[in-house]
N, C-alpha and C positions, 0 to 999 in steps of 0.2 A: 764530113764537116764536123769541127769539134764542139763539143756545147757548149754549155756557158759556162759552167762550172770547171772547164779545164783551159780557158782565158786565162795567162798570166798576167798579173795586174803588176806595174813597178813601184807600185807606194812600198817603200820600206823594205822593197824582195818578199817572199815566200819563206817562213819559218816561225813552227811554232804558233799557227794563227797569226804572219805578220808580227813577231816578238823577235826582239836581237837579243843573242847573249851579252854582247858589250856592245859600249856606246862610247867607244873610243876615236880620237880624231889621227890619223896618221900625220909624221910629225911634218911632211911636204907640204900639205893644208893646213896645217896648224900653224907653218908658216908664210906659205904665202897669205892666208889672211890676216896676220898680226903686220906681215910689211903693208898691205893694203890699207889696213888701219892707219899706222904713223905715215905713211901717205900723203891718205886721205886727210892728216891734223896737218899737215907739212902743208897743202895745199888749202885749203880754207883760210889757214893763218897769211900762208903770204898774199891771198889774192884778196882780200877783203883788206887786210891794209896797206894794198897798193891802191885800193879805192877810195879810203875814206885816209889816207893820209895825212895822218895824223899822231903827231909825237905821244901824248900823251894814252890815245888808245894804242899805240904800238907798243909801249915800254908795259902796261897794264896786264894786254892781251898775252905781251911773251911770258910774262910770269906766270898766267894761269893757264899758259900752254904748256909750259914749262911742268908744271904739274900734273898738269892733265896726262903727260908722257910719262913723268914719274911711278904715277899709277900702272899705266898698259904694261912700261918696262915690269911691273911687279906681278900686274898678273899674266904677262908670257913666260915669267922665271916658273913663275909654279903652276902654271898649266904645263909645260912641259915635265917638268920635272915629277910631277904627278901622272901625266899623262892623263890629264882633266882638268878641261876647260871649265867643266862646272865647277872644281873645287879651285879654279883659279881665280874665277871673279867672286866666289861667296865669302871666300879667306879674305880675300883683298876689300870687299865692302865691311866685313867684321872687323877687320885692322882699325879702318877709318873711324866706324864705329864705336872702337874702344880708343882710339885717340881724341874723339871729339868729346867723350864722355869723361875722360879722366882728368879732361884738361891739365895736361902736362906737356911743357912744352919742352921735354929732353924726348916724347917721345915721336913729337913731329920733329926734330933733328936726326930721329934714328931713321925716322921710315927716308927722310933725303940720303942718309949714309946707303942703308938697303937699296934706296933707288938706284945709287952710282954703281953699288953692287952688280944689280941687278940691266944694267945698260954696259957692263964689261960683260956679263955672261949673255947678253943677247949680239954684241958684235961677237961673241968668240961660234954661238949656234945657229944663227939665224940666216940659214946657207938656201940656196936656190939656185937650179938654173939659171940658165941665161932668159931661156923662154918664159919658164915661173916668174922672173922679176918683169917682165912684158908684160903679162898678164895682171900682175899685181899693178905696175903703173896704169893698166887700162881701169880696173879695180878703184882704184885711187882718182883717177878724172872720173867716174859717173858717179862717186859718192861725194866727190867733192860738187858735181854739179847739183844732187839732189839737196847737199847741204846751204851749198852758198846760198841760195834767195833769203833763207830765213834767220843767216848767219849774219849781212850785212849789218843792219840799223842795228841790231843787239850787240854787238860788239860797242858799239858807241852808245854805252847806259849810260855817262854823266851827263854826256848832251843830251839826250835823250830825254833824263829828269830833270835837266834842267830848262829845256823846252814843253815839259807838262805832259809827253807823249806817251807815258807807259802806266800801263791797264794795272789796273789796282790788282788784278791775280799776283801778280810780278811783284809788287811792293808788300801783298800780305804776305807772301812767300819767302822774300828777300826777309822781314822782319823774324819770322819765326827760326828762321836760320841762323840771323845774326846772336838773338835772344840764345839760340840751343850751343854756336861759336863759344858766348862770352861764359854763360852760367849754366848752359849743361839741363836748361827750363826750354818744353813745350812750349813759350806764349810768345804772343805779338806784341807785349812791351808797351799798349797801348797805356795800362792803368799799374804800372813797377811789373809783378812778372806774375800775371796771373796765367796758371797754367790752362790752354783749352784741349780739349780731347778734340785730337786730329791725326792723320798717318801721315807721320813728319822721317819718315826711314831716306826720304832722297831728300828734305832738309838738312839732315846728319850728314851725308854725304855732299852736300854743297860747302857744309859749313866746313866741312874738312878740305874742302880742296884750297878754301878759304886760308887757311892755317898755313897751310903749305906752299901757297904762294904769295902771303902777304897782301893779297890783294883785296878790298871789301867785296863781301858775300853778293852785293846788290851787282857788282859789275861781274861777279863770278857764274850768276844767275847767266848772264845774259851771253858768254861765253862757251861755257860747258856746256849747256843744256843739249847746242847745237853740235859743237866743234869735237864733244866726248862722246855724249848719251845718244845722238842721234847712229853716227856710226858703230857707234857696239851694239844698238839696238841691230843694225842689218847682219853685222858679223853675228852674232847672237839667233837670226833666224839662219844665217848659210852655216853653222857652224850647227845645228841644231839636223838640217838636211844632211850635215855629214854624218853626223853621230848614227845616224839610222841609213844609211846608206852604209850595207854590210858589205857589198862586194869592194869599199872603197874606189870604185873607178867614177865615181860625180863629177862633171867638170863644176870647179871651183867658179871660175871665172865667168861662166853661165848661169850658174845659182845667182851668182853675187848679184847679177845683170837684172835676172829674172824678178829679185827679192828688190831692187831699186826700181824698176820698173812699175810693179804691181801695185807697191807701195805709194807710189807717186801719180799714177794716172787711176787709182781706181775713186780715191776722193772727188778729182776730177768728174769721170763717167756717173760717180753713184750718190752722189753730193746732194739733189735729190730728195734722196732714199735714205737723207742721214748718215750717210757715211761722210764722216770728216775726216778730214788729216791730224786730228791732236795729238796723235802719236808722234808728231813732230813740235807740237808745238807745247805740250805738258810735259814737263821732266821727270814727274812722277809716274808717268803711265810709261813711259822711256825707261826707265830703271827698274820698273813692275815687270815691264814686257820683255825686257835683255831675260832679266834672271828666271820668270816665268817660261821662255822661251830654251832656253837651256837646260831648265827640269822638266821640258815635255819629254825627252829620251828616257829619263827612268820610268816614263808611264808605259816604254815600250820595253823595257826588261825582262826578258824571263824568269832572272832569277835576281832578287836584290840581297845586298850584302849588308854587313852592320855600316860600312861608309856610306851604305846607301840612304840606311832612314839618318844616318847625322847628316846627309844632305836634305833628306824631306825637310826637316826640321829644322834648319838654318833654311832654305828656300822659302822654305812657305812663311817663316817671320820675316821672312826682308820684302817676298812680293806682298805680302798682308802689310806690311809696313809702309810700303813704298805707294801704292794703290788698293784699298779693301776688296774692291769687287772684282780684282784678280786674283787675288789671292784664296776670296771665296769660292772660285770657279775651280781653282788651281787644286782646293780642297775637294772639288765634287768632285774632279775627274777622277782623282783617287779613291772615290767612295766607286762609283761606277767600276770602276777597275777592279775592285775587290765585289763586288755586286757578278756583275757580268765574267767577267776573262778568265776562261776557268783553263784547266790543264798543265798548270804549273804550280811549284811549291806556295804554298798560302799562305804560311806563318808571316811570312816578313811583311807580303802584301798587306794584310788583316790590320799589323803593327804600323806599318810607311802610313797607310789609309786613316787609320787611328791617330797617332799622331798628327798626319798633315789637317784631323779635323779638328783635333784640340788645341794645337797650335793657333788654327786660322780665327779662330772665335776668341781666345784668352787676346790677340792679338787686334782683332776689331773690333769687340766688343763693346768699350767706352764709347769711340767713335762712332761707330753703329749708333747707340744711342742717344747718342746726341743730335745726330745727324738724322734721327727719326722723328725729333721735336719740325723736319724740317720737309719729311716723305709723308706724302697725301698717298692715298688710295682713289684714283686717277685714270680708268682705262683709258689705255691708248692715246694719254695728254700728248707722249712723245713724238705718237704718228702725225696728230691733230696739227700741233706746232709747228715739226722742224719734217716732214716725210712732203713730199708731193701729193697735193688731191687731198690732204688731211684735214683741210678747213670743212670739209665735205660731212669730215664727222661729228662738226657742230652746231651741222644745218639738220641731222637727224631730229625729229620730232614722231610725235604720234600722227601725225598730219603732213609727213612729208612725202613727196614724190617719190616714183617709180626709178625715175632720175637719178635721184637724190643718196639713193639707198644704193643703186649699181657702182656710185660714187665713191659713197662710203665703203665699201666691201671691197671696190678693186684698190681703193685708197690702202688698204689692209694689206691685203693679198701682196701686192706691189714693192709695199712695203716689207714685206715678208724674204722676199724673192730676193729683190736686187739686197738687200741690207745685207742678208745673207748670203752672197752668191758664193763665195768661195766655198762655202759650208754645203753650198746644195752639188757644188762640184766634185765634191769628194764622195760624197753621199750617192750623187747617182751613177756615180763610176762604181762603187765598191754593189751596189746592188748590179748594175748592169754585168760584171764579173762575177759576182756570187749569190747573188739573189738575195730576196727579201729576207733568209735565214743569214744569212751573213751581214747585216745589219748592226745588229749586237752581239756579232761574235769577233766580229772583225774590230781592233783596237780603234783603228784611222778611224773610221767610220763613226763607231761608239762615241768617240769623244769629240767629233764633229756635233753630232745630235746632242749630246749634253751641253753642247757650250750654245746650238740654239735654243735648246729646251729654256737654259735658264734666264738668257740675254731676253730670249721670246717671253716668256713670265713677267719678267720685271718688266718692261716696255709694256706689256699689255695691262698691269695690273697698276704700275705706281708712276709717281711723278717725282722728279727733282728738281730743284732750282738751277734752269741754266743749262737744259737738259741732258745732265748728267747721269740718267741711265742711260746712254751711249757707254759709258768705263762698263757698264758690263755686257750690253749687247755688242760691241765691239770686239772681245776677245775672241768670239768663235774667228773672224778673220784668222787669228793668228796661229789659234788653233789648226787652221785647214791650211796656213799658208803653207809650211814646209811640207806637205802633199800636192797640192797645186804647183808648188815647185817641178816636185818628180814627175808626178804629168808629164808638166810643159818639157819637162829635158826627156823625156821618154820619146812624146811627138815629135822635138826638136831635133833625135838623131834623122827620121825622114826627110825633115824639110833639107832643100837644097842650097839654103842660105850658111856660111860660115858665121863660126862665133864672132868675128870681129863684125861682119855685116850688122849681126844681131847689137852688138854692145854698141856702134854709130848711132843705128835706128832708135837704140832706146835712148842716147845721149839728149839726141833731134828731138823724140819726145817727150824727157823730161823738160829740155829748157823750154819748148814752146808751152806747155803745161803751165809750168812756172811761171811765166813771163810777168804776171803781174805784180807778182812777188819781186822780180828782177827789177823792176822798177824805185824798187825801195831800196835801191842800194846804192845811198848816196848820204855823204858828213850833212848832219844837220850842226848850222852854224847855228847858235843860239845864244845873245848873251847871256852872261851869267846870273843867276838866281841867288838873291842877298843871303835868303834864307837854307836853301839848299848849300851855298858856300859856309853857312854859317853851321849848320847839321856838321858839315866835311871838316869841319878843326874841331867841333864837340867831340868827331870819330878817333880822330888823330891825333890828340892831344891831354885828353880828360882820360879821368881813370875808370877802371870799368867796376869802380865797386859804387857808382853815381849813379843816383834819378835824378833825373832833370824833373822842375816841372815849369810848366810854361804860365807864365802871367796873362790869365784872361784878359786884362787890358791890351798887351799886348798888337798890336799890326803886324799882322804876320802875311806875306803875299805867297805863298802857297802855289805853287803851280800847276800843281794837278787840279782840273777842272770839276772832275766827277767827287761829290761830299761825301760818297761812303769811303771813299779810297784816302783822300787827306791827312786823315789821322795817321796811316801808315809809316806816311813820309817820316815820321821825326824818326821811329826805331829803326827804320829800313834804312838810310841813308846814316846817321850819327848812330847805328849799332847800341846803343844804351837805352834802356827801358824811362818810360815815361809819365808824368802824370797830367792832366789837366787838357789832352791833346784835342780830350770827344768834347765836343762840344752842342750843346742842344740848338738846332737851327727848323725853324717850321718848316724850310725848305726842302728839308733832306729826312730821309728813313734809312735809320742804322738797321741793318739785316743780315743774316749770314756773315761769316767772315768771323767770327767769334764774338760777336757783341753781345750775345745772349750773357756769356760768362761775368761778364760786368751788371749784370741786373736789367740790359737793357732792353726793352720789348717795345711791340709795334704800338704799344699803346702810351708806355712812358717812353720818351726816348732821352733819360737820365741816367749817368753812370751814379748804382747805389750799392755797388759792391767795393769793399776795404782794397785798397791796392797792398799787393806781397808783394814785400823785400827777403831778401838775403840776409843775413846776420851782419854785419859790419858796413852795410848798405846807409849811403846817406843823400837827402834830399836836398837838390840845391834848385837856385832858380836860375834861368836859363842865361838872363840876362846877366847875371853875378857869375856864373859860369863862363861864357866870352870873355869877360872882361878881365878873369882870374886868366884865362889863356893869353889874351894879348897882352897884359902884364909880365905874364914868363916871357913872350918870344921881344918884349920891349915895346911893344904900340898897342892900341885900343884900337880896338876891331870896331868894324858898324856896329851898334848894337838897334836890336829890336826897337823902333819908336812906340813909347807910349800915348796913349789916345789924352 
């Protein structure tokens, strides 16, 4: 009988302690995932607007799909051509990056020229079997199934705003985008362009696709988020199980299944226990987790190269960028890696580790602290609130029952377990193969435990508004996912089911999953909104070197119902920065969302800070602004009624 110790475990193979020499993707997988990908946009686009059928979100939706392929075409040219994936999407977000930043518009003409380029060199390499392109269509329906629920309604953002339906996240977001599109400014445009400390790295990246397809960033938002960011995020974890799969024989088309699967029913199962899906529904934590998930491979390197730390260090600024508390994790696992993983050359590690820690801090830092005017010290608020049994820990007293306290504890515990589970599945497979010493000597493992260590700390120690320490107790999932993966295809060569049985089964159970979501996939017919119509020709028309500000007398009918979110409206929707929008109401508390940066606090809720312009920046009034537009196009517009 053999021990334990001579158990081969399939995480990752055997070498090195579980270390690959390279973390390269063979170019068969490299391509059937990039056909699965444009697929998977191929089918989102046509099936959602054969639903809501609709001229104007069709002509909208093609242009920023349009784009959206502009992009893939760019990073499959130089992922191949590299022969790295990772250095295909980091180039290609730093492109964006420095297009939306130089604001010059010769050189969003180039990246369309490089696009066409870049779309004759993928018809000329992008070759498959017969069978590979089967696989890839199979590929293609389950992510386009996992997509469409949350694709539907967001496709149709003008109806949408102009029925009052979308969550002020969407509109703070949509503004900062716009603001960083026009002037290349951090702010929400709420008071001209006051800059606030926030990680706007997947702003920059909206705002660019923005550019590139002519389309406003508010309906771009509601586009990409799904139709782009969701699907690379999966290729992104299957693409992540390749790189560490050294023998190269993975089946593709089982990962893919597997990684759409778990992803989708485990919110479902552990929802709970606080496990949500926002990894579908945040585009920052989407763009955080692609690029995070793509630099988990050099944490398994034996040996890194000088491309290797200029990837730390574009990674870790873009996942710091994109989301902080990935990007801070992204940095510990490299502290741990140089801590613990011994038996390989160190210099580089000591430097990758180094770096990725000074990176991640020079690049949170602001926002950190601002965002800590807003973090209590809090145990267990997280569990208390959004976990199962949680309320249990607020019935604790000095005087409370025997009951009360088994409550509280398995409330924890419970919480611990399921929130965790992918984390604790790795963990006790790598101990059940190698024992308690192999713990932290083992990589998998190692950085399974750090991502609960630190998810578990924060959850137990602090509280956020909206509870957003989830963004960091949430990464260990991702962390453990692409070892959960190999698991599962490890046990799956036993089982007696084929891969297509398997990829049906999980179709069946993402849509019934979904279902409620599938419900919301229908045109909201809404008349139109005088004022949201009138923001749409401010966008279209007016120059972007304008603030508008709005006449407090004023009648303005606003459609968003919720007061902290209203002010959004005017930069989100007419893209130009604003003044006069916040308005003091006894009814409502301005909070979060950048308001502090305007002077406003829970106790004054007045804007008393100076609104910043631009240099050649001029103030008009909103109503004198319409009326200068229908004058050029020949008619006068409604204009705002005064009281």
């Amino acid at each position: 009988m053999k021990s334990q110790s001579a158990i081969k475990t399939p995480l990752y193979g055997e070498f090195d302690r579980c270390l690959v020499d390279f973390i390269h993707i063979p170019e068969s997988i490299l391509n059937q995932l990039f056909a699965a990908l444009f697929l998977t946009m191929a089918g989102v686009f046509v099936i959602v607007n054969a639903i809501l059928w609709d001229a104007l979100v069709l002509r909208h939706s093609e242009q920023v799909m349009l784009a959206c392929l502009a992009i893939l075409l760019i990073v499959y040219t130089i992922s191949r051509h590299l022969n790295s994936v990772i250095w295909g999407l980091a180039l290609v977000y730093g492109l964006i990056l420095i297009m939306v930043y130089s604001r010059q518009q010769w050189l969003v003409s180039m990246v369309h020229v490089f696009s066409a380029f870049c779309l004759l060199y993928t018809v000329r390499f992008l070759r498959m079997e017969r069978r590979q392109w089967a696989a890839a269509l199979l590929m293609a329906i389950l992510g386009t199934v996992v997509v469409l629920p949350a694709s539907c309604s967001l496709f149709d953002m003008m109806h949408l705003i102009h029925a009052g339906q979308l969550h002020q996240d969407m509109l703070f977001h949509a503004s900062i985008a716009a603001m960083i599109k026009h002037y290349g400014i951090a702010s929400t445009g709420l008071n001209g362009l006051v800059e606030i400390p926030y990680h706007v790295f997947s702003h920059v990246l909206m705002a660019g696709l923005s550019l590139l397809s002519g389309v406003a960033t508010i309906e771009v938002y509601g586009i990409a988020k799904t139709a782009l960011f969701v699907p690379v995020l999966i290729y992104s974890a299957v693409a992540c199980r390749a790189m560490l799969d050294k023998a190269g024989q993975g089946n593709v088309l089982l990962s893919w299944s597997l990684v759409c699967i778990l992803l989708t029913l485990l919110p479902v199962l552990l929802k709970p226990w606080g496990l949500w899906e926002h990894y579908f529904a945040s585009e920052s934590y989407q763009i955080s987790l692609s690029l995070f998930l793509l630099g988990l491979p050099l944490l398994f390197k034996a040996r890194l190269t000088v491309s290797d730390l200029l990837l730390i260090l574009f990674l870790t600024a873009f996942i710091s960028g994109a989301k902080i508390s990935v990007g801070l994790i992204y940095a510990g696992l490299w502290l741990s890696r140089a801590i613990f993983v011994r038996g390989v050359p160190m210099t580089f590690v000591l430097i990758g580790a180094l770096s990725a820690i000074t990176v991640a801090v020079f690049v949170v830092f602001e926002p950190v602290a601002a965002a800590g005017k807003s973090m209590e010290i809090d145990p267990f608020d997280f569990i208390r609130n959004y976990s199962a049994n949680g309320s249990s820990l607020g019935e604790l007293t000095p005087d409370a029952s025997f009951h009360t306290v088994i409550k509280a504890i398995w409330a924890i515990l419970s919480f611990f377990l399921y929130h965790f589970l992918l984390s604790w599945i790795v963990i006790g497979y790598v101990v059940y193969t190698r024992g308690m010493r192999g713990l932290l000597n083992q990589p998998v493992s190692l950085y399974s435990l750090v991502a609960v260590g630190a998810g578990g700390m924060i959850v137990s120690l602090f509280a956020l508004p909206g509870g957003s320490v989830y963004y960091f107790s949430n990464v260990a999932l991702f962390v453990a996912l692409p070892s959960v993966v190999a698991l599962l295809l490890h046990w799956a060569d036993d089982l007696p089911m084929k891969n297509a049985t398997i990829l049906v089964s999980g179709i069946i159970l993402i849509a019934v999953s979904t279902n409620h979501n599938w419900r919301e996939c229908n045109r909201f017919d809404q008349p139109s909104n005088p004022l949201i119509d009138a923001l749409t020709r401010i966008r279209d028309a007016s120059s972007v070197n304008l603030v508008v500000k709005l006449d407090p007398e004023a009648e303005i009918n606003n459609p968003i119902s919720r007061c902290i979110a209203r002010p959004f409206v005017f930069p989100a929707v007419s893209e130009r920065p604003w003044i006069g929008v916040i308005t003091a109401n006894d009814d409502c508390l301005y909070h979060d969302y950048g308001y502090a940066q305007y002077g406003i606090t829970d106790s004054r809720q007045q804007v008393t800070a100076q609104p910043q312009l631009l240099p050649g920046m001029r103030t008009r009034n909103m109503t004198a602004v319409l009326h200068d537009i229908g004058s050029k196009n020949g008619t006068l517009d409604e204009q705002p009624k005064s009281r």
